[in-house]
C-alpha positions as CSV (number, residue, x, y, z in Angstrom):
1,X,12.3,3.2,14.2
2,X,14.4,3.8,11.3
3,X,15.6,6.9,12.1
4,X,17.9,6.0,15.1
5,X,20.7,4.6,13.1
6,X,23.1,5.5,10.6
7,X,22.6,5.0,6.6
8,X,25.5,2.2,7.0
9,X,23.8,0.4,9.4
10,X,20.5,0.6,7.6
11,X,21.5,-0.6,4.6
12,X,22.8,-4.0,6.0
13,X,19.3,-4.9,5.8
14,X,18.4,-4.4,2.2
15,X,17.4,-7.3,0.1
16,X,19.5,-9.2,-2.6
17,X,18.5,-8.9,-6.2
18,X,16.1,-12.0,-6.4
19,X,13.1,-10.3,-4.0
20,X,9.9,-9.4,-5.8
21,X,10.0,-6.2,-4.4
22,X,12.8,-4.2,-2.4
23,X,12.8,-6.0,1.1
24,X,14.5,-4.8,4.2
25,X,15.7,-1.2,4.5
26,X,15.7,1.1,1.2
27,X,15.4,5.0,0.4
28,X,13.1,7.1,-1.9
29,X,16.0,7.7,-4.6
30,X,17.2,11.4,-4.8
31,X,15.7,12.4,-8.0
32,X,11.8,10.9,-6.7
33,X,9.7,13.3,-5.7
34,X,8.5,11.5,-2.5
35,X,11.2,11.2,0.6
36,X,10.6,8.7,2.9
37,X,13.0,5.4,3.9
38,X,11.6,2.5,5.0
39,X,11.4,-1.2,5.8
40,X,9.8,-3.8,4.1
41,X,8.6,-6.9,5.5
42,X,6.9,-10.4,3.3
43,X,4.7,-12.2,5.8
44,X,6.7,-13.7,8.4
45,X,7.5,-17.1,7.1
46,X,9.1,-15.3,3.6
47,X,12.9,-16.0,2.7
48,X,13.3,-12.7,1.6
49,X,12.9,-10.8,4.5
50,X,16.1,-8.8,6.0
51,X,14.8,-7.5,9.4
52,X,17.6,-5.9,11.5
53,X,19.0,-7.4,14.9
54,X,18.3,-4.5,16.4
55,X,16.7,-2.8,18.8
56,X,15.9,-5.9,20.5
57,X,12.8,-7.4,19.8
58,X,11.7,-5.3,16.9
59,X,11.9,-8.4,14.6
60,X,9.1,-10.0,16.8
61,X,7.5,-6.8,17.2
62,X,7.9,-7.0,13.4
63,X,6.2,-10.6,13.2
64,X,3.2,-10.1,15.6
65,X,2.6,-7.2,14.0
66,X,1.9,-9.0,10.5
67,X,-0.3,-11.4,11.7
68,X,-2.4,-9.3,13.5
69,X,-2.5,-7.0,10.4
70,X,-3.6,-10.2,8.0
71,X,-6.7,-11.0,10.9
72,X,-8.0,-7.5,10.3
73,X,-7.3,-7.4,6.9
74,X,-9.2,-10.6,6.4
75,X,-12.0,-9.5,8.6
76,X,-11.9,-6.2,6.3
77,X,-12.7,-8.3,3.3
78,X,-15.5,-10.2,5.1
79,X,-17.1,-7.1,5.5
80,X,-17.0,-5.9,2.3
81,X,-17.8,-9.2,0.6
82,X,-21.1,-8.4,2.5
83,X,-20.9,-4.7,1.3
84,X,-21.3,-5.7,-1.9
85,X,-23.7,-8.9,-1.6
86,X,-21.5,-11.3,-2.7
87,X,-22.3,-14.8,-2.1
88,X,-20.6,-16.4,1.4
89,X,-17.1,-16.3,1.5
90,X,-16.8,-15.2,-2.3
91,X,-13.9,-13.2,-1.5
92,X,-12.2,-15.3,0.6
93,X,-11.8,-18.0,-1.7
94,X,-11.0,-15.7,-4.6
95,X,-8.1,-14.2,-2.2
96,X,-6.8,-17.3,-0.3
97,X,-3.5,-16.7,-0.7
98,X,-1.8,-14.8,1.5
99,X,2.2,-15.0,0.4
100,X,1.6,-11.3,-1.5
101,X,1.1,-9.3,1.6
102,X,3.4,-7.2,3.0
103,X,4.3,-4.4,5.3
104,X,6.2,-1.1,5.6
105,X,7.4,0.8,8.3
106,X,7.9,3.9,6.8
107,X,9.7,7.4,8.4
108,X,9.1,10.8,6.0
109,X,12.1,13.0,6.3
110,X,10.9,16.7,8.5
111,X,9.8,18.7,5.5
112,X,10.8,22.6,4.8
113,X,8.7,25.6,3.7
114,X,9.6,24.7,0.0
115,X,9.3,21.3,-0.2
116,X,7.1,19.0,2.3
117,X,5.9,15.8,-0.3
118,X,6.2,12.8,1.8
119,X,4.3,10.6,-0.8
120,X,2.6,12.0,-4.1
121,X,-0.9,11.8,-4.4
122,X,-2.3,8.1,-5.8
123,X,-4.4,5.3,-5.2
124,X,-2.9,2.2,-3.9
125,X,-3.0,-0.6,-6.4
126,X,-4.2,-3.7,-3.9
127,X,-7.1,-4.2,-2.3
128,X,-6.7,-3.1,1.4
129,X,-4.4,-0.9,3.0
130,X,-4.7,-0.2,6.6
131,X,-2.0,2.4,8.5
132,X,-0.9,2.7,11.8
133,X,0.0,6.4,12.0
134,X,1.6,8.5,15.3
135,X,0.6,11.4,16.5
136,X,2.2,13.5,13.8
137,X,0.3,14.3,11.2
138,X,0.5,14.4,7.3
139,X,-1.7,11.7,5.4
140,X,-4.7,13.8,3.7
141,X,-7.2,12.1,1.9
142,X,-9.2,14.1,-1.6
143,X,-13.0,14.0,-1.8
144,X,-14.5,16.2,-4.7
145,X,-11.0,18.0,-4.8
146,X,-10.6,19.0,-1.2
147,X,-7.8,17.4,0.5
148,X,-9.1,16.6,4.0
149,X,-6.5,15.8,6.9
150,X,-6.6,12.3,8.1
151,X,-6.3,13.2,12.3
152,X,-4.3,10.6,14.1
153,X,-6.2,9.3,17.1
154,X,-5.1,7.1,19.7
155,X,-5.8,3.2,19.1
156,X,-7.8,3.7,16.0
157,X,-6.6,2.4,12.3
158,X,-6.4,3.9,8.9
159,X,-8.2,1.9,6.0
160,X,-8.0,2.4,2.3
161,X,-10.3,0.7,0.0
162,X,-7.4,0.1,-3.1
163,X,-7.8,-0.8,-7.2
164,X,-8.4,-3.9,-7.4
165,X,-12.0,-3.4,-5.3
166,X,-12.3,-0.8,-7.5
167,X,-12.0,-2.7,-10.7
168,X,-14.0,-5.4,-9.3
169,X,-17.1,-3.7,-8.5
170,X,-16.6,-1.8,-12.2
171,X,-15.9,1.2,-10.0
172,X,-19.2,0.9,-7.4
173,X,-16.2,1.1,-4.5
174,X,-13.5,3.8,-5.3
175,X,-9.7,3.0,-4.7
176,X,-8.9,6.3,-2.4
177,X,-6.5,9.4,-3.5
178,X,-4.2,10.2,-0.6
179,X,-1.0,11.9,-0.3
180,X,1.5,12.3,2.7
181,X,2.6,16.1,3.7
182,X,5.3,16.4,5.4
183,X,5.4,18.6,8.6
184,X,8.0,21.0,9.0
185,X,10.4,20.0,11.6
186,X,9.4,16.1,12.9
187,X,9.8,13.0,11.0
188,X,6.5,11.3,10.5
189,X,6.3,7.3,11.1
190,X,3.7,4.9,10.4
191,X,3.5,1.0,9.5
192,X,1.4,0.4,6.3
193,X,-0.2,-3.1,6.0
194,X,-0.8,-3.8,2.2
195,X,-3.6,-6.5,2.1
196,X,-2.8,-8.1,-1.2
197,X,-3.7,-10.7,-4.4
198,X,-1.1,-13.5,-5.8
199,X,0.0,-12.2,-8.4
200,X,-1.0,-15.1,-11.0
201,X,-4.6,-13.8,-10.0
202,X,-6.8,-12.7,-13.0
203,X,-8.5,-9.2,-11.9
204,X,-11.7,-8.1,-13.9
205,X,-15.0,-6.5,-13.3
206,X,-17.2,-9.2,-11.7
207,X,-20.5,-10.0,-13.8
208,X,-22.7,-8.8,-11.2
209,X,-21.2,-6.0,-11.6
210,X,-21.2,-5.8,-15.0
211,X,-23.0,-7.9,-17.6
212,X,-25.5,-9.6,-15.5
213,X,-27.1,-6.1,-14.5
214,X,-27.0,-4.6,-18.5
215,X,-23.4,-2.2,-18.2
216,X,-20.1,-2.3,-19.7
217,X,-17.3,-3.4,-18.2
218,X,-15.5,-0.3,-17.5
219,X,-11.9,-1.4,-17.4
220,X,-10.3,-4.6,-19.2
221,X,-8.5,-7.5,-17.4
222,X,-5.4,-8.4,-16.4
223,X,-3.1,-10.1,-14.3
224,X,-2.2,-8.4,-10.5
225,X,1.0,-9.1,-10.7
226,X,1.4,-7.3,-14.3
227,X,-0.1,-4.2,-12.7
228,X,2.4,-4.3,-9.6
229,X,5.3,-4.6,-12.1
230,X,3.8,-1.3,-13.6
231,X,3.8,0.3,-10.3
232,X,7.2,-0.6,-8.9
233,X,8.7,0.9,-12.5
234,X,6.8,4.3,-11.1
235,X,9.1,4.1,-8.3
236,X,12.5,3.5,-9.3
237,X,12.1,4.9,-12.3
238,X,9.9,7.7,-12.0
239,X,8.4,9.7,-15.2
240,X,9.7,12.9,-15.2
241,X,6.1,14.1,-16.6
242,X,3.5,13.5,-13.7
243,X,1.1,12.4,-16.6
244,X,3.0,9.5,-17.1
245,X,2.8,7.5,-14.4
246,X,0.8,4.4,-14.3
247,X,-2.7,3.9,-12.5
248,X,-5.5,1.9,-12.7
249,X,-6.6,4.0,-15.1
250,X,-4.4,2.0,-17.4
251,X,-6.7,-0.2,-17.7
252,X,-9.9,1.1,-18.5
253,X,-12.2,0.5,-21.2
C-alpha cells in the first residue's frame, strides 16, 4: 500500500491541474480534520489516472479491481431498482454512464489518545459506496445516535446506500452517517469504490415518490456535478465551523 514509500516518491503520482478531482497520490492537508493519504483512480480507460510503477503489478491489481467493483456496483443498483419497485431497468438507464466512478485506496495515519479522526462523520454524496476494509478496524456506522462498529470479516464487503438514493426516493432510503476512528498504533487501509452519476445528470425526487402518491418533494433539484463541486470545496477548503459544511441537506425543501 501507500505507506511503504516515501512522501517523494508518492507524490510523483499526483495528478496535473486539469483532473476533475485529485487523481493519483494526495494527502488530507494539515489544517483538515481527517488524516488519511490516498490514491485515486478514474475507471481504467481515464487519461487522468497517475498509478505508480510500483510494486509490480499493483496498477493491474489497480484495474481488475475497478471492474470488478463496477459489476457489483451495477448489480447493487439492480437490486435496489427492485427495492423500490421501479419499472425494469429504470435505474440502469437513468445511470448508464459509467466515466464518474472512481476508487480510493486509502491508509489512515495510527491515531493517538488525543486525536484518532480518520474521516469526520458524513454521508457520501453518490449513490453506492462499497469498502474493502482489512482486519483493522475503525469505520463505525450511527443509527438513532449510537455509533456502531462496522467488524471487518474475511471476504465480505461494505455497502453504503449514498444522497442521491436518498434524494430520489424523497428520503424513503437514507444516505448512511459513518465516520473512520483511527486505532492507536496501526495504519488502517481499505479501497473505497464510489458508484457514481455523470455529472450533467439532473437529480430530483422521482414522482412516485413524490407527487404521484400526494407528498412534497422534500429537497429541490439539481445537477450531480454541482453538488460534487460543493463537496470537493469541503475538502480542500474546509469550514472552520463544522456547521458549515455542505450536505445534502443543502438541498432540501
Amino acid at each position: 500500500m501507500v505507506s511503504h514509500y516515501s512522501d517523494e516518491v508518492k507524490r510523483k503520482s499526483s495528478s496535473g491541474p486539469d483532473a476533475p478531482l485529485p487523481a493519483g497520490y494526495n494527502k488530507q492537508p494539515d489544517h483538515s480534520p481527517d488524516k488519511n493519504e490516498y490514491l485515486l483512480m478514474f475507471p481504467p480507460e481515464s487519461p487522468f489516472n497517475v498509478l505508480p510503477d510500483n510494486p509490480p503489478d499493483f496498477r493491474n491489481t489497480l484495474k481488475e479491481m475497478f471492474k470488478y467493483f463496477v459489476k457489483t456496483g451495477e448489480l447493487l443498483e439492480d437490486i435496489i431498482n427492485d427495492c423500490l419497485s421501479l419499472p425494469p431497468n429504470f435505474l440502469k438507464e437513468y445511470n448508464s454512464d459509467r466515466s464518474w466512478d472512481f476508487m480510493v485506496t486509502m491508509r489512515y495515519l495510527p491515531g493517538t489518545e488525543i486525536d484518532n479522526n480518520g474521516i469526520t462523520e458524513h454521508e457520501d454524496g453518490n449513490l453506492i459506496t462499497i469498502v474493502l476494509q482489512e482486519d483493522v478496524g475503525g469505520l463505525e456506522v450511527c443509527k438513532n445516535g449510537e455509533w456502531i462498529p462496522v467488524i471487518p470479516s474475511t471476504g465480505t464487503l461494505v455497502v453504503n446506500i449514498s444522497d442521491v438514493f436518498q434524494v430520489l426516493s424523497n428520503k424513503k432510503f437514507k444516505s448512511a452517517t459513518h465516520r473512520v476512528v483511527r486505532p492507536e498504533g496501526r495504519s488502517r487501509h481499505s479501497y473505497v469504490f464510489f458508484y457514481n452519476l455523470q455529472g450533467d445528470k439532473w437529480v430530483e425526487p422521482l414522482p412516485k415518490f413524490a407527487q404521484e402518491i400526494g407528498l412534497a418533494a422534500k429537497y429541490r433539484g439539481f445537477y450531480y456535478k454541482d453538488y460534487q463541486a460543493l463537496r470537493l470545496r469541503n475538502k480542500t477548503h474546509p469550514p472552520s465551523n463544522p456547521e458549515d459544511i455542505i450536505s445534502i441537506a443543502h438541498y432540501e425543501i
